[in-house]
KEKE-3310 file (N, C-alpha, C; in steps of 0.2 Angstrom, whole numbers, plus 5000, padded with zeros to 4 digits):
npx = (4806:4796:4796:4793:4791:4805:4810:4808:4809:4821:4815:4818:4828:4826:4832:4839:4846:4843:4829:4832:4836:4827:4816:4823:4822:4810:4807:4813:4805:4793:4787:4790:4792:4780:4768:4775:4779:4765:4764:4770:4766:4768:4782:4784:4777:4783:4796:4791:4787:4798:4803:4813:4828:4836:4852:4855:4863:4855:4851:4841:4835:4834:4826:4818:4810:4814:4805:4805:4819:4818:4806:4815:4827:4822:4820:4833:4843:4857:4858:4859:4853:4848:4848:4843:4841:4847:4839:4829:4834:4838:4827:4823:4834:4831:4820:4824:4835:4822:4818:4828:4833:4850:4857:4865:4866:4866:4870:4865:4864:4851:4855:4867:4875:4886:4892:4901:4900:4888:4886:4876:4866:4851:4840:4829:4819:4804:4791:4800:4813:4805:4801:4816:4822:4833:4828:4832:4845:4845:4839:4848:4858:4851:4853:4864:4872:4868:4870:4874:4859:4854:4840:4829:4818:4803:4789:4779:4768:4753:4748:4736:4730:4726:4737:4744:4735:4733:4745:4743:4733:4739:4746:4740:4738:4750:4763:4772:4788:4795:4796:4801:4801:4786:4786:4776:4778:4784:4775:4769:4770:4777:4785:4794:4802:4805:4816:4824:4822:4831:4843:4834:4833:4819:4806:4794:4777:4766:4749:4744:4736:4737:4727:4724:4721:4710:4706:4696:4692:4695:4708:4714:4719:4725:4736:4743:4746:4755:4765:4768:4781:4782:4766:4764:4774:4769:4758:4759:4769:4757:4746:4734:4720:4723:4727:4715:4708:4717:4712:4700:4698:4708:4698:4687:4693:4695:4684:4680:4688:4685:4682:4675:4659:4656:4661:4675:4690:4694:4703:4708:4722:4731:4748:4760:4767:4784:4796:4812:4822:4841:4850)
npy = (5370:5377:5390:5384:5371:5369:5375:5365:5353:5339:5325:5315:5301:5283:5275:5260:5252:5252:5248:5235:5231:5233:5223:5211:5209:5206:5195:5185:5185:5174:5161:5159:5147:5139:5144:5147:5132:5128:5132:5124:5119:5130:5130:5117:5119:5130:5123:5115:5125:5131:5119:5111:5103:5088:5088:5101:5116:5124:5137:5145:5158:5168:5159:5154:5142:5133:5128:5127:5124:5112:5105:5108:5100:5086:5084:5080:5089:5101:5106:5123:5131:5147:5160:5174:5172:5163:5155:5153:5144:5132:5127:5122:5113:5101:5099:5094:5083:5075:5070:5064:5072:5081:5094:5112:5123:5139:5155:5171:5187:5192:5203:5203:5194:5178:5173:5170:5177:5171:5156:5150:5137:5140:5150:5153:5162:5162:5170:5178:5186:5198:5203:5210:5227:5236:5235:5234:5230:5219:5211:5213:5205:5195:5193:5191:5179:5170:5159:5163:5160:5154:5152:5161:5161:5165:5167:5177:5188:5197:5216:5216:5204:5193:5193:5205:5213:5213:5217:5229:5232:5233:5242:5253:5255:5253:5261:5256:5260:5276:5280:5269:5257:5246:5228:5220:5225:5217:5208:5212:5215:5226:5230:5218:5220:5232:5228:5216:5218:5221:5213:5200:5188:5182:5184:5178:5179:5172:5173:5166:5155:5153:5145:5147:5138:5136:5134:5140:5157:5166:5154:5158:5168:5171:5161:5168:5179:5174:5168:5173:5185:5198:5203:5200:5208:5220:5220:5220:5232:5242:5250:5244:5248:5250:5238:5233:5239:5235:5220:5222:5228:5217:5205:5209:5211:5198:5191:5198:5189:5177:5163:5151:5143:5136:5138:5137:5142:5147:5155:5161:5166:5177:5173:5180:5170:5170:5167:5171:5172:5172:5183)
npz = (4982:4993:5007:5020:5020:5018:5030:5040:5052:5048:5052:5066:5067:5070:5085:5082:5086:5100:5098:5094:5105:5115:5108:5108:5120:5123:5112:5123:5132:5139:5131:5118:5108:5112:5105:5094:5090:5086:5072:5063:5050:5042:5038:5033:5022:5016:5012:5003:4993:4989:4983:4989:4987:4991:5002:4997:5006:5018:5025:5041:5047:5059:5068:5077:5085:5076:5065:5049:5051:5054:5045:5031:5036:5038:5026:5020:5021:5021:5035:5043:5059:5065:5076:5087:5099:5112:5119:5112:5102:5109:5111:5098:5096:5104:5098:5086:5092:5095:5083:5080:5071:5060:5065:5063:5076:5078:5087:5081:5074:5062:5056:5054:5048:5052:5043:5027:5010:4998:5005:5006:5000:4999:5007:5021:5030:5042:5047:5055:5052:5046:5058:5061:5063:5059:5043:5029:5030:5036:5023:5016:5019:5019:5007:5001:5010:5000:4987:4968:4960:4970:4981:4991:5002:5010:5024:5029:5040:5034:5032:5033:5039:5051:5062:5057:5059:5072:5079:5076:5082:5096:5095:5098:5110:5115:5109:5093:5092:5085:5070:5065:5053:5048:5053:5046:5035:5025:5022:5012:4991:4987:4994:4995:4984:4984:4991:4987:4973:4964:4965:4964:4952:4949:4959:4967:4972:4986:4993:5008:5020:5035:5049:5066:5080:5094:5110:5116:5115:5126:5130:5119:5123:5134:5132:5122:5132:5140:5133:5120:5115:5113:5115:5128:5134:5130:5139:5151:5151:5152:5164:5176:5172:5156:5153:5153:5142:5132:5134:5129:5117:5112:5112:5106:5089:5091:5089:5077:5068:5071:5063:5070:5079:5091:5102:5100:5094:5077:5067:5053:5047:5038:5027:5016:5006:5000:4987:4982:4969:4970:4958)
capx = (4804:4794:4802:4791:4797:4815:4814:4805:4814:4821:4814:4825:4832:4826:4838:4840:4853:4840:4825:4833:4839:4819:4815:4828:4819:4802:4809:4817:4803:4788:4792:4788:4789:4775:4765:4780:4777:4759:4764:4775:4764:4771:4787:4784:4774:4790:4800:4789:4786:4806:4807:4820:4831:4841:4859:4856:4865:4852:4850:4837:4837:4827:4822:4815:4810:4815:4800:4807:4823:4815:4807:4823:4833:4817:4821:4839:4846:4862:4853:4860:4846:4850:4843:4847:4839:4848:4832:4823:4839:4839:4819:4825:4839:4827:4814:4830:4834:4819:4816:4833:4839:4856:4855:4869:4861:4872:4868:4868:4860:4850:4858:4875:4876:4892:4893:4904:4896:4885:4888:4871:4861:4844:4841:4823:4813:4796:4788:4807:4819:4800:4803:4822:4822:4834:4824:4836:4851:4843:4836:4856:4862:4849:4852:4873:4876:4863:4872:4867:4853:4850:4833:4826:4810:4802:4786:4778:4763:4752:4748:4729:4728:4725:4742:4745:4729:4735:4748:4740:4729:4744:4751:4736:4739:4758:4763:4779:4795:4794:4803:4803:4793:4782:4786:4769:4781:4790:4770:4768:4774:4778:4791:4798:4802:4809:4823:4827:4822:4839:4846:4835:4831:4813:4799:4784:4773:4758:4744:4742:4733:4736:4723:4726:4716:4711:4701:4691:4695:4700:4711:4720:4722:4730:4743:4746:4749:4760:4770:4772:4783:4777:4761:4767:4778:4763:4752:4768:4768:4751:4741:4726:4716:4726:4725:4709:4708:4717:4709:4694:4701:4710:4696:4686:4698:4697:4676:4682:4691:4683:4675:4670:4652:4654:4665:4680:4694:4698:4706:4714:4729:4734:4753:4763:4774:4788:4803:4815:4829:4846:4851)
capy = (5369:5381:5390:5381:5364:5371:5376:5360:5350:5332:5317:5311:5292:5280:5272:5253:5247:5253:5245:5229:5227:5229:5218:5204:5208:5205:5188:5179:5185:5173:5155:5158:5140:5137:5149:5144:5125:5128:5136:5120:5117:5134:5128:5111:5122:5133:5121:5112:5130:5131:5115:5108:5094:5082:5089:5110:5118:5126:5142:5147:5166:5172:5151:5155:5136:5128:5124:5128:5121:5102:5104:5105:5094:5081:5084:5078:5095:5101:5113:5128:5136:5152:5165:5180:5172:5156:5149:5149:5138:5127:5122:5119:5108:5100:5096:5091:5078:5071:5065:5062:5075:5082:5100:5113:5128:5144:5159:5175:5193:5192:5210:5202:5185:5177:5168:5172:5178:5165:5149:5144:5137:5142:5156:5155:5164:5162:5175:5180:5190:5201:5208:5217:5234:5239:5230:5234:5227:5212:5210:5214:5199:5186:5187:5191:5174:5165:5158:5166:5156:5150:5154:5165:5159:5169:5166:5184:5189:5204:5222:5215:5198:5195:5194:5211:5217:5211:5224:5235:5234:5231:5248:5260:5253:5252:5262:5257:5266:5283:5278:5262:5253:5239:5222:5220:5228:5214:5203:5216:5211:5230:5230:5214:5221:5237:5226:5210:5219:5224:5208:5195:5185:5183:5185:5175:5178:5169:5174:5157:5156:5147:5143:5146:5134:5137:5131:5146:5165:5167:5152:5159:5176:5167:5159:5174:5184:5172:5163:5178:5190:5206:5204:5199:5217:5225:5222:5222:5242:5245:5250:5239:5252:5250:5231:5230:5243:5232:5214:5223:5227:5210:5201:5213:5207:5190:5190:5200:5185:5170:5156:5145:5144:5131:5142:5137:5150:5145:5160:5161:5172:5178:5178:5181:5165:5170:5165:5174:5168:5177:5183)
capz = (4989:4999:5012:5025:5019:5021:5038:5042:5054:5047:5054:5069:5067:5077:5087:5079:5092:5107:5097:5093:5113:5118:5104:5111:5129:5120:5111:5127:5136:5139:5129:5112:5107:5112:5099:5086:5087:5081:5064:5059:5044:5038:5037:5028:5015:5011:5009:4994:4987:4985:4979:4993:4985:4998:5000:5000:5012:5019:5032:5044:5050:5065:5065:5083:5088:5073:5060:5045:5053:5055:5038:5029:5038:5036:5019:5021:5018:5028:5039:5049:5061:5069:5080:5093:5107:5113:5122:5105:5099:5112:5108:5091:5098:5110:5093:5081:5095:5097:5079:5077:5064:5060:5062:5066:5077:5080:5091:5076:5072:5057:5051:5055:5050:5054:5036:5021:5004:4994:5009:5005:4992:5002:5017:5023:5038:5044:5053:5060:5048:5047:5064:5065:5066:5051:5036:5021:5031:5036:5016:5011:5022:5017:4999:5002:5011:4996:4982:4964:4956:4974:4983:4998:5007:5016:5026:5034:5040:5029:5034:5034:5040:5059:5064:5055:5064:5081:5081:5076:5089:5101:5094:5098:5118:5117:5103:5093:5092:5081:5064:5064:5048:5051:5050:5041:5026:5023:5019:5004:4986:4985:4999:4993:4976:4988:4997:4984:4967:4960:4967:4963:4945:4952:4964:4967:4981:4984:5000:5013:5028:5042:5053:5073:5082:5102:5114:5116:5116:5132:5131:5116:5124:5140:5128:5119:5135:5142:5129:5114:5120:5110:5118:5136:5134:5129:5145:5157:5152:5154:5172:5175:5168:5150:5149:5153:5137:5128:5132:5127:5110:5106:5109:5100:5084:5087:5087:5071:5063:5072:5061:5074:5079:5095:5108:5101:5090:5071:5064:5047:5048:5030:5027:5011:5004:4993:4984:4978:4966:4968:4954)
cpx = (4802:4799:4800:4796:4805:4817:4811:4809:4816:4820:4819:4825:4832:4831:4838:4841:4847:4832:4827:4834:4831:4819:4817:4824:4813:4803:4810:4813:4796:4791:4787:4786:4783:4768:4768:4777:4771:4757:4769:4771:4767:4776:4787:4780:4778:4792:4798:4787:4795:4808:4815:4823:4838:4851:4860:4858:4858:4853:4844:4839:4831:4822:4817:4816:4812:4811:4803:4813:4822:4813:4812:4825:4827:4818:4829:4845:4851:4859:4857:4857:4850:4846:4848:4845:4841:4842:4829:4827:4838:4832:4822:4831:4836:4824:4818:4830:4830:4819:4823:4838:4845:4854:4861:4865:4866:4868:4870:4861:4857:4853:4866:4875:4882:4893:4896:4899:4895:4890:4882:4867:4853:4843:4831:4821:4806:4794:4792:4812:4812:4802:4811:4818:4825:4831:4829:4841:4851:4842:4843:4858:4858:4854:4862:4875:4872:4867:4868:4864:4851:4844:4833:4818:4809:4794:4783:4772:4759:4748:4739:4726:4728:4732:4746:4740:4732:4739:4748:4737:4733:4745:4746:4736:4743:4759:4771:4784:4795:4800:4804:4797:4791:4785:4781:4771:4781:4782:4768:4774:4779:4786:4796:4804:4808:4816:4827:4827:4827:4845:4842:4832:4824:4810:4794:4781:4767:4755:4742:4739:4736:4731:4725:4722:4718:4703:4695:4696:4699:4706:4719:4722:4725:4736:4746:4749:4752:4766:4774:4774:4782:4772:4762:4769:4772:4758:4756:4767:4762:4749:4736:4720:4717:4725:4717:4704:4709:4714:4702:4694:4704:4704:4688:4689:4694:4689:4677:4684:4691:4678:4671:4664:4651:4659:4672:4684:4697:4699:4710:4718:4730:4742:4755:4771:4775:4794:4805:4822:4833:4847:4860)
cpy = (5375:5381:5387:5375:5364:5371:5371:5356:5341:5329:5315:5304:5289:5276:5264:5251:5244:5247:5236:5227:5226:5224:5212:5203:5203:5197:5184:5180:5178:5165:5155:5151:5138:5140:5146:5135:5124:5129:5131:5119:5123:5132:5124:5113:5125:5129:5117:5119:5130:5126:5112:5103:5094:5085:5098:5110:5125:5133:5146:5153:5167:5166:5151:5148:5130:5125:5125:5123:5112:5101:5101:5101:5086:5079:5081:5084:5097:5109:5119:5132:5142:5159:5170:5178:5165:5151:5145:5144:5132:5122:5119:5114:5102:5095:5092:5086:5073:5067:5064:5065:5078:5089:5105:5118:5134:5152:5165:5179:5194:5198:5209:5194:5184:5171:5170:5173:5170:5157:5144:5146:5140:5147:5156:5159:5162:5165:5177:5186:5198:5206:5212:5222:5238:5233:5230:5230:5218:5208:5209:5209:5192:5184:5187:5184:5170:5166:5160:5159:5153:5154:5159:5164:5160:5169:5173:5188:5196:5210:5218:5210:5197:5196:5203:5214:5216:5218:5228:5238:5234:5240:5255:5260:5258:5257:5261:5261:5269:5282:5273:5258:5246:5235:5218:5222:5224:5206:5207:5215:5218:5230:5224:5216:5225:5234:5220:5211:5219:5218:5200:5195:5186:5182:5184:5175:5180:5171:5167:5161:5152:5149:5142:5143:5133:5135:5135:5155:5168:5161:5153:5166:5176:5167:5163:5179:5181:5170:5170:5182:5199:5207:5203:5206:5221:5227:5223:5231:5245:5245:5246:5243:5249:5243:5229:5233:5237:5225:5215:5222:5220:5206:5203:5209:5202:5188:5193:5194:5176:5167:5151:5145:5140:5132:5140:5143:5146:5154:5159:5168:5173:5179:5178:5175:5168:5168:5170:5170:5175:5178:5182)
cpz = (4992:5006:5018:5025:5021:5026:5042:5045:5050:5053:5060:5068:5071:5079:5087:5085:5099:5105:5097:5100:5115:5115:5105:5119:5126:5117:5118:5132:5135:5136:5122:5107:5107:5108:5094:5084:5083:5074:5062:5053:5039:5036:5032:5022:5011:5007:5004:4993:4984:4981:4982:4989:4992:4994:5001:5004:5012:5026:5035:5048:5055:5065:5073:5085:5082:5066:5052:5045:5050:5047:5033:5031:5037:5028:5014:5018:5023:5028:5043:5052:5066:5072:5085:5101:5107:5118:5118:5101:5104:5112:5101:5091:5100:5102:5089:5084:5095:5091:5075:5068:5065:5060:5067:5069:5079:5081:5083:5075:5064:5050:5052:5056:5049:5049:5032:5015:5000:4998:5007:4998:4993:5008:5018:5029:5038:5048:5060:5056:5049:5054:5065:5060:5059:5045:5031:5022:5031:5030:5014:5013:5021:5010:4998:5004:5005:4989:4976:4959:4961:4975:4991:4999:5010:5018:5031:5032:5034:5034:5038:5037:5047:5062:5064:5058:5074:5083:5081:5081:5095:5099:5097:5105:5117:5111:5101:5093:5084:5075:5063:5060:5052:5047:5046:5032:5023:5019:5014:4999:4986:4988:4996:4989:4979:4987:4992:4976:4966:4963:4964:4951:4945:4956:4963:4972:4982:4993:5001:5018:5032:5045:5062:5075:5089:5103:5115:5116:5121:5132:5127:5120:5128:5137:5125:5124:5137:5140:5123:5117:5116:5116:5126:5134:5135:5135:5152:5155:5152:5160:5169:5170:5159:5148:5150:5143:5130:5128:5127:5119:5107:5106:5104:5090:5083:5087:5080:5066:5064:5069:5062:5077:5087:5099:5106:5096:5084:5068:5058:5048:5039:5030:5020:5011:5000:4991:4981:4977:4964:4961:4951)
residu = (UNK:UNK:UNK:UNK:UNK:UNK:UNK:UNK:UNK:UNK:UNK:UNK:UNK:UNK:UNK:UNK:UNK:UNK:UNK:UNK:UNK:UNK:UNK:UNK:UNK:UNK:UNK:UNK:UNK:UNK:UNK:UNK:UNK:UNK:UNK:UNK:UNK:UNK:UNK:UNK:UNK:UNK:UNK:UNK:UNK:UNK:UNK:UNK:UNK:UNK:UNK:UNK:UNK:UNK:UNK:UNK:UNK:UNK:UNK:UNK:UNK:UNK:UNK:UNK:UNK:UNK:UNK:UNK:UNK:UNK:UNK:UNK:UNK:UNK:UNK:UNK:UNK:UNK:UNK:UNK:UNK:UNK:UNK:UNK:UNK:UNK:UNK:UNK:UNK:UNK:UNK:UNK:UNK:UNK:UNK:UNK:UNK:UNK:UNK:UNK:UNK:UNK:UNK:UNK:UNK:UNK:UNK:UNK:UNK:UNK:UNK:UNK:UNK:UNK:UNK:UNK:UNK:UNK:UNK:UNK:UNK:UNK:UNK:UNK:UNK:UNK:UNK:UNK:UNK:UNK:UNK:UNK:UNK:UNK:UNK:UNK:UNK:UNK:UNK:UNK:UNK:UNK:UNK:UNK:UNK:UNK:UNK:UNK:UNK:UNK:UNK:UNK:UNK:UNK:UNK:UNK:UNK:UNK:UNK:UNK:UNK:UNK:UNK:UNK:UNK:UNK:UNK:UNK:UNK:UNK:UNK:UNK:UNK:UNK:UNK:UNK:UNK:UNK:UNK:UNK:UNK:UNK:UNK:UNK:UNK:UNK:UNK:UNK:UNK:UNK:UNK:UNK:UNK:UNK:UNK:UNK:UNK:UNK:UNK:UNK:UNK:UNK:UNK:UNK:UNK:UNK:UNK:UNK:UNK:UNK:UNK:UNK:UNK:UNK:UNK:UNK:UNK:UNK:UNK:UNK:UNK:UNK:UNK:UNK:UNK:UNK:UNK:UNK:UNK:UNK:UNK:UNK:UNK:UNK:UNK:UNK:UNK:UNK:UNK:UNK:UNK:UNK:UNK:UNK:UNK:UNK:UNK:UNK:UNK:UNK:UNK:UNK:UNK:UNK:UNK:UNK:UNK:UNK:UNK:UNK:UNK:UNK:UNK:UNK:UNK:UNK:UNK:UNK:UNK:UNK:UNK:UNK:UNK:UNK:UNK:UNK:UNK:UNK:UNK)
# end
């Protein structure tokens, strides 16, 4: 080691605790459901890659409004859906009700689930577990409550696909907190391998799209500043000046990734399905 290198200071360690509390601000802010319910086709896609059979005890992590949730339980699986924000539970209570499924829902931090070693045959997320703050710990707890030869499903956008561009472009506004990886890790195979290789049997993870579908470009960038609470946050801390910056840039982007020819927004999203089998 050079003696630059030596006298180099270490890295300071961002402070998790303070990022997960924004984070919690950022979720319960705005009504995410409203975003969430549109991604239910991701859900019902999982769970035929896992191969659900009727009877799994199933667990949903960081379930927000429930899609995975309902899936599952549509499947006659006994379901557990859980989350850090009780509003996002109380939609997925809301949605269970309606089409009359059985589903338990329990208030729980993805890096501290309140379940004993190997409860379930199955742990999914969808573009929820992705978001905390410590990645390793969150990775250590899916596959710890996941019985071995059960499965892990996990649904999360990629570094490159609009979702993963969004924040990107959110972050040159807003910029995130110093030390802390991107949730965009968690849509690379690479990272996968990182958190669940030495634990699982194997790993398969295939590129999807979903397709966001809005009435026009302004119409999606309304709903996006209202309802997602990332991006709500994001113009909340900027001067008029700053959001004017960044609507310029998001719709920027979304002329980047729109299909539609006739003023309306089709966007394909690319995210990362995978499975992993505990080992």
């Amino acid at each position: 080691m050079s003696t630059s290198a030596a006298l180099k200071p270490a890295a300071a360690q961002p402070d998790l605790a303070a990022v997960k509390q924004r984070q919690h601000g950022a979720w319960s802010s705005g009504d995410y459901a409203v975003v969430g319910t549109t991604l239910q086709i991701v859900g019902e896609q999982l769970c035929e890659a896992l191969d659900l059979r009727a009877g799994s005890k199933v667990l949903d992590v960081a379930a927000g409004n429930g899609n995975v949730t309902l899936a599952a339980a549509r499947r006659w699986c006994d379901v557990t859906s859980t989350d850090y924000v009780p509003a996002l539970l109380e939609r997925g209570q809301e949605r269970a009700a309606a089409d009359h499924l059985t589903v338990e829902f329990r208030e729980a931090d993805a890096e501290a689930l309140p379940f004993a070693d190997a409860s379930y045959d199955v742990v999914v997320s969808t573009f929820g577990v992705m978001f905390t703050p410590d990645q390793d710990k969150a990775a250590s707890e899916l596959a710890r409550v996941c019985k071995s030869g059960g499965k892990i499903g996990l649904a999360n956008w990629t570094p490159q696909g609009f979702i993963g561009q969004l924040f990107k472009t959110i972050g040159k506004r807003v910029p995130p907190p110093a030390g802390v990886k991107s949730p965009a890790l968690w849509g690379t195979e690479a990272r996968l391998q990182e958190m669940f290789g030495s634990r699982a049997s194997e790993i398969t993870a295939e590129p999807r799209m979903f397709v966001f579908r809005y009435r026009s470009p302004d119409h999606w960038l309304d709903v996006f500043k209202s309802y997602y609470g990332p991006m709500l946050k994001a113009f909340a801390a900027l001067d008029e000046t700053g959001q004017a910056a960044l609507r310029h840039d998001l719709m920027a982007l979304l002329g980047e990734f729109n299909h539609a020819e006739d003023g309306t927004v089709v966007v394909h999203s690319e995210y990362l399905e995978a499975v992993i089998t505990k080992r």
